[in-house]
TIZAFI-385486 format. One record per residue (C-alpha): residue number from 1; x, y, z negated. Coordinates in steps of 0.1 Angstrom, whole numbers, plus 5000, padded with zeros to 4 digits. Each point is the difference from the previous one (the first is absolute). Layout:
<tilums>
TILUM;NUM;X;Y;Z
...
</tilums>
This chain:
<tilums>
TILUM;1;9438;3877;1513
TILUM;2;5032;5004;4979
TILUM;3;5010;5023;4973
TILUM;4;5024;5022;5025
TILUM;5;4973;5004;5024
TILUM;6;4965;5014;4978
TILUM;7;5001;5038;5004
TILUM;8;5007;5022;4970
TILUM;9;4976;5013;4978
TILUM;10;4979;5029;5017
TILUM;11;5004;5033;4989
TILUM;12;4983;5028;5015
TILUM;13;5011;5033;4993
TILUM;14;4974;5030;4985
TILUM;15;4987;5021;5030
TILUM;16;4978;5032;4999
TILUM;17;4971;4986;5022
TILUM;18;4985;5034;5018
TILUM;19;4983;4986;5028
TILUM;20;4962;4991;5002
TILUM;21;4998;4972;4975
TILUM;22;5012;4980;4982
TILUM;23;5006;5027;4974
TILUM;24;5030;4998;4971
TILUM;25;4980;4974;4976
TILUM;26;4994;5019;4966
TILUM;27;5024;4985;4970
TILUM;28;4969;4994;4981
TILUM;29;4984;4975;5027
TILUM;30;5037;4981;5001
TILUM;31;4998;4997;4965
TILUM;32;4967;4981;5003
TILUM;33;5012;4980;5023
TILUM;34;5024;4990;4985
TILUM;35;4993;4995;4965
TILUM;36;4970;4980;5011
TILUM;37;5000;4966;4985
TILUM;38;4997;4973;5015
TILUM;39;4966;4995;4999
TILUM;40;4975;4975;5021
TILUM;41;4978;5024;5025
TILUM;42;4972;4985;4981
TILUM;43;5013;5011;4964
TILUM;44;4977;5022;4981
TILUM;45;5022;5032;5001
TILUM;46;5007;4997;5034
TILUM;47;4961;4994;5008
TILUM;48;4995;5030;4974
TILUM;49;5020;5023;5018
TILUM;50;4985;4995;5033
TILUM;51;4970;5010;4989
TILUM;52;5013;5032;4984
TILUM;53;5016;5001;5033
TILUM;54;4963;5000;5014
TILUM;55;4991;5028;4978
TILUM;56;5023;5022;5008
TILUM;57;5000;4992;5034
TILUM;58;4965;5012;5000
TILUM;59;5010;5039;4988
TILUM;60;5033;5001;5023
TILUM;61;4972;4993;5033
TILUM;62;4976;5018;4980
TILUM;63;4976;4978;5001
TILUM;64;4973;4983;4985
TILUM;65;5000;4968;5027
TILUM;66;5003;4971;4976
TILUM;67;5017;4981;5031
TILUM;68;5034;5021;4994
TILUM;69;5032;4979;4993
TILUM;70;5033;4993;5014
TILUM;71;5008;4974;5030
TILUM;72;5032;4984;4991
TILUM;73;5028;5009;5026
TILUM;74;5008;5030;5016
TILUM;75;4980;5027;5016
TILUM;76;4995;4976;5028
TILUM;77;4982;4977;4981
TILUM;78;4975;5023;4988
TILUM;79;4996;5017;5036
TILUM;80;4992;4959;5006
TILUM;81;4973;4998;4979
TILUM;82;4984;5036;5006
TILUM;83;4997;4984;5039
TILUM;84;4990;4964;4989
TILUM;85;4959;5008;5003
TILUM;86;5005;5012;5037
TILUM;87;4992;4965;5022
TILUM;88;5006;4991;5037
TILUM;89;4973;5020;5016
TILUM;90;4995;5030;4978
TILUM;91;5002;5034;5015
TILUM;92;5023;5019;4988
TILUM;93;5018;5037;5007
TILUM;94;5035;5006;4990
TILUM;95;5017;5034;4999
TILUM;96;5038;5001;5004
TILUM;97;5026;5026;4994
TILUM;98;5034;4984;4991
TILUM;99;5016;4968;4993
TILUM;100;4980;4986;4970
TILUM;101;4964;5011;5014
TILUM;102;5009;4981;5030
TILUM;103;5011;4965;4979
TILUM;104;4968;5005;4986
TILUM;105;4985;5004;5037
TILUM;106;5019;4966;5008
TILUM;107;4986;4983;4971
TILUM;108;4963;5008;5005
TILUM;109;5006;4995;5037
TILUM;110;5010;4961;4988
TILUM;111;4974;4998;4976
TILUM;112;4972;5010;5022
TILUM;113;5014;4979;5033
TILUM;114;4983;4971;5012
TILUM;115;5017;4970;5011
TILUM;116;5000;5008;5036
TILUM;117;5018;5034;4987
TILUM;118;5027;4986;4983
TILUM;119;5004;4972;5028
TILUM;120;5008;5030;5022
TILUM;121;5021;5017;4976
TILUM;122;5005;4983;4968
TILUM;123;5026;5025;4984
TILUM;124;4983;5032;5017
TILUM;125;4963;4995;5004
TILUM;126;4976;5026;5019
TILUM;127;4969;4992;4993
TILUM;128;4968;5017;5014
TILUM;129;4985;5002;4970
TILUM;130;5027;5022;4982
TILUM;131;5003;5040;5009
TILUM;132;5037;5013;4994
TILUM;133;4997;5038;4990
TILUM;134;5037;5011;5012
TILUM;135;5009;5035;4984
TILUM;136;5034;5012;5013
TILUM;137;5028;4995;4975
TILUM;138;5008;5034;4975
TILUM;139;4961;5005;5002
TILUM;140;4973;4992;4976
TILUM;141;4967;4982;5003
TILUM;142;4973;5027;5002
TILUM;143;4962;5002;4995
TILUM;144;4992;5007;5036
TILUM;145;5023;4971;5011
TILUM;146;4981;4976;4974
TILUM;147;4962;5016;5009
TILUM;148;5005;4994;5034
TILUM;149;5013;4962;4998
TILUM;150;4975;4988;4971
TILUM;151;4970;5015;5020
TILUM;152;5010;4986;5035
TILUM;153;5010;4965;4988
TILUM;154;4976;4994;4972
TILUM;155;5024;4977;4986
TILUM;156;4996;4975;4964
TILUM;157;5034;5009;4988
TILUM;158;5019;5032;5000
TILUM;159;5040;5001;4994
TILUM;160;5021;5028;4990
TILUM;161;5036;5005;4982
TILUM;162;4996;5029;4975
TILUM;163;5037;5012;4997
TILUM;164;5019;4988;5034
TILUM;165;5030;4988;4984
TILUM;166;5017;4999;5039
TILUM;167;4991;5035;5010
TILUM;168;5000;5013;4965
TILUM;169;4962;5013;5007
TILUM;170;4971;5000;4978
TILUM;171;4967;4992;5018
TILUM;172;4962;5010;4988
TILUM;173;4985;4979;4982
TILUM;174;4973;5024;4985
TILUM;175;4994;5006;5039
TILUM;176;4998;4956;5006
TILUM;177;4982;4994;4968
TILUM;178;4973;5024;5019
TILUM;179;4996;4984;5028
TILUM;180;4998;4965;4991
TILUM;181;4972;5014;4977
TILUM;182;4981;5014;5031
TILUM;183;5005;4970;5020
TILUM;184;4995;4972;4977
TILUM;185;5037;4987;5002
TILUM;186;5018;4981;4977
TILUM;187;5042;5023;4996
TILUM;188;5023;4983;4985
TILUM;189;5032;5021;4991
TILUM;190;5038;4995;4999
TILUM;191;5005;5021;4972
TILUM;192;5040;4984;4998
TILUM;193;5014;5033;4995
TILUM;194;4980;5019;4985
TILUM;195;4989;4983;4968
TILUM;196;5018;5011;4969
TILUM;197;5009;5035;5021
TILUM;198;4969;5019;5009
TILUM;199;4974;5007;4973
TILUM;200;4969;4986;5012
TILUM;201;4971;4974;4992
TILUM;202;4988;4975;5025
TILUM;203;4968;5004;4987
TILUM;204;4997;5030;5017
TILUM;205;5000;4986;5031
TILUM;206;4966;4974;5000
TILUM;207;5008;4993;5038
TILUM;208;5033;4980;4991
TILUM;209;4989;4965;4986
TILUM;210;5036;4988;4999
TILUM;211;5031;5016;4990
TILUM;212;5039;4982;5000
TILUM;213;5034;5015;4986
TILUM;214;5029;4987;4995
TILUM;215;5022;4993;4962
TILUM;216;5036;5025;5013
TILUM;217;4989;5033;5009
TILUM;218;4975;5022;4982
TILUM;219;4996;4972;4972
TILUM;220;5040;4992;4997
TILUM;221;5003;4966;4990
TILUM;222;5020;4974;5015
TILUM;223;4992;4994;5035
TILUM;224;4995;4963;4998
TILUM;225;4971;5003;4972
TILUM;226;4963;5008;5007
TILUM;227;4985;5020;5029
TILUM;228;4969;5022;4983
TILUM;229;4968;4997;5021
TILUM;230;4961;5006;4989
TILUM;231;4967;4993;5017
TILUM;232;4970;5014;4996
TILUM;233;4966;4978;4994
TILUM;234;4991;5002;5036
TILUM;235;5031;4987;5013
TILUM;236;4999;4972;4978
TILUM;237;4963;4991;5007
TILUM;238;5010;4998;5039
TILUM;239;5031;4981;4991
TILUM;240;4977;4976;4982
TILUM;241;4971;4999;5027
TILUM;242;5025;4990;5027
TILUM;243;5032;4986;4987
TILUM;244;5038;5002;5011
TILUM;245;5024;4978;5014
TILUM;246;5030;5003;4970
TILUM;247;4998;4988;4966
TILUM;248;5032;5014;4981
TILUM;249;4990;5036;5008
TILUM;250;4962;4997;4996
TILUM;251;4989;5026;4980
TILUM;252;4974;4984;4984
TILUM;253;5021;4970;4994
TILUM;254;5032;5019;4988
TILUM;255;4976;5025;4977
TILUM;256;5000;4966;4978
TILUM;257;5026;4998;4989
TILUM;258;5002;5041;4989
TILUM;259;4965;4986;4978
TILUM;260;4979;5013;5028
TILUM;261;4967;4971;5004
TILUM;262;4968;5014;5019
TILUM;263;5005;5031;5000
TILUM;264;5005;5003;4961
TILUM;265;5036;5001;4979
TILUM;266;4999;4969;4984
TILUM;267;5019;4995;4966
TILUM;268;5027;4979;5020
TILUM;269;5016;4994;5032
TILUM;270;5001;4962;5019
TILUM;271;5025;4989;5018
TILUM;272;5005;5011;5040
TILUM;273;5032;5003;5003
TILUM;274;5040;4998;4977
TILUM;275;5002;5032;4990
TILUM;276;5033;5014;4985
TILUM;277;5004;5011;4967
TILUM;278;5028;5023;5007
TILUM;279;4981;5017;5028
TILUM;280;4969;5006;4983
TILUM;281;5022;5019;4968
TILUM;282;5015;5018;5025
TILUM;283;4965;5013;5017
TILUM;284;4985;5007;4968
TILUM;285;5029;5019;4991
TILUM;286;5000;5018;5027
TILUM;287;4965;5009;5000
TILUM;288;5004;5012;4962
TILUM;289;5025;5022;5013
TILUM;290;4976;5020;5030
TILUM;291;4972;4998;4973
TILUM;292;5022;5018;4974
TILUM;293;5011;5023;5027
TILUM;294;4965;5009;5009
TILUM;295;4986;5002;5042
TILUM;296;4997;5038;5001
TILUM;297;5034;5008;4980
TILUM;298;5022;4972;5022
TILUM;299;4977;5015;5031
TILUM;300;5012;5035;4995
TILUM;301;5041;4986;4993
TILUM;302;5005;4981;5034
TILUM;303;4981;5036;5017
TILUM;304;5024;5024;4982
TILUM;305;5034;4978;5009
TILUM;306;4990;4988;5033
TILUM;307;4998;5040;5004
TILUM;308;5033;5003;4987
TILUM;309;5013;4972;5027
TILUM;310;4980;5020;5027
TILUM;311;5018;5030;4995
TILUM;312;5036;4988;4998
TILUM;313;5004;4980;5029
TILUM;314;4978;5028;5023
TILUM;315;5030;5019;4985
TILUM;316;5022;4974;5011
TILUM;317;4987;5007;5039
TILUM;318;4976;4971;5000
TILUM;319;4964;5002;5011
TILUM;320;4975;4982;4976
TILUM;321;4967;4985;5016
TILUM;322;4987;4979;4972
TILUM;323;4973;5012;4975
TILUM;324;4999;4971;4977
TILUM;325;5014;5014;4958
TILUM;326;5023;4966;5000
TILUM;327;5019;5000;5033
TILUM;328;5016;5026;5021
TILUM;329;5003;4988;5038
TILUM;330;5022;5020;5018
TILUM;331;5022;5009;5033
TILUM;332;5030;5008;4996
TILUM;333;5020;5031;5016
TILUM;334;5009;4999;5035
TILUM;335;5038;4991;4998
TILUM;336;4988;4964;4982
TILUM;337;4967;4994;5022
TILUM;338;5009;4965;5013
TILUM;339;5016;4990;4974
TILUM;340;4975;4996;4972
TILUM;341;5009;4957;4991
TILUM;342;5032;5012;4997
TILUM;343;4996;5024;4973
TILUM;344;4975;4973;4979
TILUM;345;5028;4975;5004
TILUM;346;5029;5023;4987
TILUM;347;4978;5011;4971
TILUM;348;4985;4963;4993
TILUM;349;5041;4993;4999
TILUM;350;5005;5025;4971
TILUM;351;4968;4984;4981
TILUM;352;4978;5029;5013
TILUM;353;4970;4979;5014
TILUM;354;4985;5026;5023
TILUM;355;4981;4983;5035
TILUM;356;4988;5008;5031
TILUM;357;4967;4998;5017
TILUM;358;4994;4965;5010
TILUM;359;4982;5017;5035
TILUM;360;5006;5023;5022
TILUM;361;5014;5027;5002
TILUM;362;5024;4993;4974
TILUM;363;5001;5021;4970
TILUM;364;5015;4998;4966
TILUM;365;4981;4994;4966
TILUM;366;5009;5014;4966
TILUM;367;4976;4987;4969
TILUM;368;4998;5008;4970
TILUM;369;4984;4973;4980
TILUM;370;5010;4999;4959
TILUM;371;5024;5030;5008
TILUM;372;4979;5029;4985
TILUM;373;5029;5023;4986
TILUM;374;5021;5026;5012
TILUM;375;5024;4984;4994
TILUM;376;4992;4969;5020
TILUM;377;4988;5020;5031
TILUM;378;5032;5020;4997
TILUM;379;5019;4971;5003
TILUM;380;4981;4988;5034
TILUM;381;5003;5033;5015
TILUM;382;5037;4994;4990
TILUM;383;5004;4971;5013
TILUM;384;4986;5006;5030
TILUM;385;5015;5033;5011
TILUM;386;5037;4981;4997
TILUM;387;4987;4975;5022
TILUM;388;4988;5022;5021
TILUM;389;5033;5024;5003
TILUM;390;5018;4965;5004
TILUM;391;4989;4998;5029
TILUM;392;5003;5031;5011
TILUM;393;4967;5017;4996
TILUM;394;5016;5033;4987
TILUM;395;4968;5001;4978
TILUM;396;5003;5028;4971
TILUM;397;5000;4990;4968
TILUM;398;5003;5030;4979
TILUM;399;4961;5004;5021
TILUM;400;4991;4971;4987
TILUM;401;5012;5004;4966
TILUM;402;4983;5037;4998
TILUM;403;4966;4982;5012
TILUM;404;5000;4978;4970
TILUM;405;5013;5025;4976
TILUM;406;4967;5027;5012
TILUM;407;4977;4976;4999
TILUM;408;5009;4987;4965
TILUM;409;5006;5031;4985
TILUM;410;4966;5015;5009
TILUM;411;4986;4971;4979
TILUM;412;5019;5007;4975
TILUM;413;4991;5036;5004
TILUM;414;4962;4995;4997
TILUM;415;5004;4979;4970
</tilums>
């Protein structure tokens, strides 16, 4: 390869990223990142501040699991290890309401599969031993829907999204914590996009041995860092009793390295895996930054602007039918019904990163991770009315602009 024919240097420009995750990265946990030095993954600050890491980990879960750390990768990765103890053979029910709760289907549908399943259908499995749950999409998983499959199928495993990142629905998890209870069952909880967002403590919930996240949504680090999952004592001792099939996403395995051994925080980690020093300042950054916010307080903020959202684009003639605090799915007004990929692509094309539903039907999806301002939900609700009115919507802005301005001035009222 010459000189003349190496591509210039990359530059990608700032974008306002308001979909369903990644979220805007906070200019703290860039900082980390990039002031890290360049230190071995086995150097004693960078092995010190995965344990702090650990620690905190452990209050952002809410948690006293001492097998709580972060999988290095993406969400993915952790959602990976949260499935590794389920084995060819287990029985297993799945519910599924959207996009991510059905990749999660897939996966335990491949992990359970025998080898006459995936000689039949290798990249689709369907095996007998595996119950899919299917909710229609824009509805959540109820306690009558999760009774009624648990008691019937009597299954080991239980699996559940918490927040529904594709339909923008949150699901019950008090309600599936429950019933595994009743039923002996081991849940095991996708809790992707709801970590770092709704106030709450898994160890409220003694049916759900296993929890995953991800490191770009509620947390807000870098996507490519560490995914946050925690097991509970029981999970671990079946884990142990009857093994799994992967070794870089073992939790038992990986929890070494974060100084985990037996069951006990050790005074070091051993090595499992090359860990990066950049990724874990960013990660312990970024967990500083949701402990110094606080659960409740940064609970309450993505409530009272997804609220905000939720009124200005009803005002804008769209019809909501999402209840999750982060995300506002939506349909769009009749004289742009059809045309929903276009609008995500005009507004991606002005570094507005809006999306669609990845399932049908086809709806739009406005987040807003790291934007907790007026001014910053102002701004979408700008942004997204021009696009709209580009296209011919006829959508009324002053509306819009009126629904922000009541429902910020009556907080400013009662203060």
């Amino acid at each position: 390869m010459t000189n003349t024919t190496i591509p210039p240097q990359l530059q990608i420009p700032e974008t306002l990223a308001a979909g369903p995750g990644p979220g805007n990265t906070d200019a703290r946990v860039l900082a980390a990142y990039a002031n890290a030095g360049l230190a071995d993954h086995m150097q004693a600050d960078v092995l010190r501040g995965m344990i702090e890491c650990k620690e905190m980990l452990r209050k952002v879960w809410g948690t006293k699991n001492t097998y709580t750390f972060g999988v290095a990768g993406t969400g993915w990765s952790g959602l990976d290890c949260l499935f590794s103890a389920i084995l060819p053979g287990d029985k297993v029910v799945t519910f599924v309401n959207g996009t991510f709760s059905g990749i999660d289907a897939l996966t335990v549908r491949m992990r359970a599969a025998s080898r006459e399943d995936l000689a039949a259908n290798s990249l689709d499995p369907r095996p007998a031993n595996v119950t899919l749950v299917t909710v229609p999409h824009g509805q959540s998983v109820t306690g009558d829907v999760i009774e009624t499959a648990l008691s019937t199928h009597k299954p080991t495993w239980a699996v559940m999204a918490h927040w529904e990142t594709g339909s923008g629905r949150i699901n019950d998890i008090r309600a599936f914590s429950d019933a595994c209870e009743r039923h002996g069952v081991m849940g095991l909880v996708d809790a992707v996009s709801s970590l770092g967002i709704e106030d709450f403590d898994i160890d409220d919930y003694p049916g759900i041995v296993g929890w995953a996240s991800c490191p770009q949504k509620g947390v807000l680090c870098l996507p490519l860092t560490y995914a946050p999952v925690s097991f509970s004592d029981r999970y671990i001792a079946h884990l142990r009793a009857n093994g799994s099939s992967t070794y870089v996403n073992h939790p038992i395995m990986e929890a070494r390295h974060w100084a985990i051994h037996d069951g006990k925080d050790s005074a070091a980690g051993t090595y499992h895996r090359t860990h990066s020093g950049y990724a874990v300042a960013a990660f312990h950054e970024a967990l500083r930054i949701n402990l110094q916010h606080g659960k409740a307080q940064k609970a309450a903020d993505y409530a009272f602007h997804e609220a905000a959202l939720r009124a200005a684009v009803i005002a804008l003639g769209c019809d909501v039918t999402s209840n999750m605090t982060s995300l506002v799915v939506l349909n769009l007004p009749g004289k742009l019904a059809g045309r929903e990929k276009d609008l995500v692509q005009a507004c991606r094309a002005r570094g507005f990163g809006i999306w669609p539903t990845l399932s049908e039907p086809v709806q739009v999806r406005i987040g807003i991770l790291n934007q907790l301002s007026r001014q910053a939900i102002t701004d979408i609700v700008e942004r997204f009315a021009a696009a709209m009115n580009e296209m011919g919507a006829g959508a009324d802005v002053g509306a819009a602009r009126e629904a922000l301005n009541r429902h910020y001035l009556a907080e400013m009222a009662a203060e």
